[in-house]
N, C-alpha and C positions, 0 to 999 in steps of 0.2 A: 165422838166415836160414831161415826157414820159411813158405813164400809162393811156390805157385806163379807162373810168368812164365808161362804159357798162361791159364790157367784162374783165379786170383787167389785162388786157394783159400787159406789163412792158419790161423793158428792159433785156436781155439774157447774160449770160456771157460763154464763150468759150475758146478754144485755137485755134490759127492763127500757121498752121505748114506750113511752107518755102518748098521749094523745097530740100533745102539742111538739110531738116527736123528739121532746130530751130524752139521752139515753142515760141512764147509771148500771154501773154493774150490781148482777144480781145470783144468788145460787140456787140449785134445787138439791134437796136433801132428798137420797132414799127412805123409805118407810122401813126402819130398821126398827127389830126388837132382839133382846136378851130373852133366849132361848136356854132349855135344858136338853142337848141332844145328845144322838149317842154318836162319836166320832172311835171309829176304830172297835167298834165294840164297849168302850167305856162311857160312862152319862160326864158329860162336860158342859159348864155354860158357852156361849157363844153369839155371837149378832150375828141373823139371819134377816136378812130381804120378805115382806111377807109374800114375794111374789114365789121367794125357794120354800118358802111355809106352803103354800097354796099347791103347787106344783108338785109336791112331795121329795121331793129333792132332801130333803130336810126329816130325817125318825127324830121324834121326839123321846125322850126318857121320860119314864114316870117316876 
């Protein structure tokens, strides 16, 4: 599960080239965490980006 619920951010696909220029494919994963926010007024879990953590995009529930 790596896909922000704010922002739709997801996981990247790429090429990883070697020094000796072999290429393999490679991913980059968001920094995703399992959050407790409030959506719509109610506290709900959710995976949040810590970039929409940081940004405040993102109310946290206590």
């Amino acid at each position: 599960m790596a896909k922000c619920d704010i922002c739709s951010k997801e996981i990247t696909f790429g090429i990883k080239v070697s020094h000796s220029h072999r290429r393999t494919n490679r991913t980059w994963k968001p920094n995703v965490k399992r959050v407790k926010a409030l959506v719509n007024g109610t506290p709900c879990r959710i995976y949040a980006c810590t970039r929409c953590l940081r940004s405040g995009k993102v109310t946290r529930a206590i």
